[in-house]
N, C-alpha and C positions, 0 to 999 in steps of 0.2 A: 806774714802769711797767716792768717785767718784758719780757725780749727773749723773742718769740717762736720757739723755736729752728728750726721748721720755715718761720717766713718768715723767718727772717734767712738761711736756706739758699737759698732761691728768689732773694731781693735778692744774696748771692754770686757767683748761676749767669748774674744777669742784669749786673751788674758784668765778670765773665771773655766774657760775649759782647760786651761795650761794647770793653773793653780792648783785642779781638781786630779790632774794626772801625776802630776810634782807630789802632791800630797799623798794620793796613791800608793807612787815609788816610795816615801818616806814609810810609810804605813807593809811595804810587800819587805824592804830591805829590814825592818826591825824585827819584821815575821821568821825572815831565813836568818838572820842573826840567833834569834831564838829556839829556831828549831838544831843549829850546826850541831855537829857530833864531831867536828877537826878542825883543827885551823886554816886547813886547805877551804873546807868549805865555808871559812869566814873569810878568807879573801877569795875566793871565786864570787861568795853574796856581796862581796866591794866592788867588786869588778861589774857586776849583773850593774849594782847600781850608779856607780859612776858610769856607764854606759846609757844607762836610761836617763841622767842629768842630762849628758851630753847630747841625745837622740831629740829631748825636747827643748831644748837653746830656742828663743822666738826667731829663725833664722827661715822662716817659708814666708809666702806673699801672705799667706793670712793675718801675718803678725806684723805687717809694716803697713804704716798709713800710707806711705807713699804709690803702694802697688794695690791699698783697698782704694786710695782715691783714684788713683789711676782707670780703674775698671769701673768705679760710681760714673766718673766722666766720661771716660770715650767706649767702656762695655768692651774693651779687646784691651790688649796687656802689651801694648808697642812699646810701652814707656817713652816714645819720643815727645812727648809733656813732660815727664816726670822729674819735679823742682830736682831730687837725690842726685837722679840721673845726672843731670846736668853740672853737678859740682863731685860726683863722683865716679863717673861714668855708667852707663847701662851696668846693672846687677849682672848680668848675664854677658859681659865681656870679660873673654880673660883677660887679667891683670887689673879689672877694675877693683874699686877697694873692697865692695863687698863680698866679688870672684877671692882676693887675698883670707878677708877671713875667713870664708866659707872654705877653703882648702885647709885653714890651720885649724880650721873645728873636724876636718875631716883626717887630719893628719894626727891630732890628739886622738880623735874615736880610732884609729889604725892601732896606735902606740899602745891605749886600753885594751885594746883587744889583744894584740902578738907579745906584747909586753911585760904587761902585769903581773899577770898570769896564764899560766900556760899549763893547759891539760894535762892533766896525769903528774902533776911538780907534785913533791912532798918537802917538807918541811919536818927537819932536825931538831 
């Protein structure tokens, strides 16, 4: 299969905006490291940011060639084209594989959240 050159420019543009929020989080998590006053509040600033890793995972249509070329070609999002599709079911069925990891990126961000850290903990 042949790269589309006009979506692999799109997939680019949305890569340099990821990079630029990625970088961000690196830039806001070293802030609150810096500012902490407990160790509570250097793992609540772990937790902020392992959250904001996880928040931006390239896991939306903007970030897969399959669902920009999908829309370049037919301008609606059926995926009944879509090469993925077809060797890993519709995105959007459950049990397909990318339904499987999208629940374990959702069951990791659950586990960061009730987990890790939990309001009002102190540390000995």
């Amino acid at each position: 299969m042949e790269i589309n050159k006009k979506v692999l420019q799109e997939l680019i543009k949305e890569v340099e905006r990821r990079r630029r929020i990625e970088k961000q989080s690196y830039v806001d998590y070293k802030a609150a490291l810096k500012s902490a006053t407990s160790v509570e509040e250097l793992v609540k600033a772990k937790q902020d940011f392992m959250l904001e890793l996880i928040n931006n995972l390239p896991v939306i249509k903007e970030d897969d060639y399959f669902c920009l070329l999908d829309y370049e070609n037919a301008r609606d999002q059926t995926c009944f084209n879509c090469p993925y599709a077809k060797k890993h079911r519709n995105c959007h069925s459950a049990g397909s594989d990318y339904d499987v990891m999208y629940e374990l990126i959702s069951d990791l961000r659950h586990q960061v959240i009730h987990k890790f850290y939990k309001k009002g903990e102190k540390y000995e």
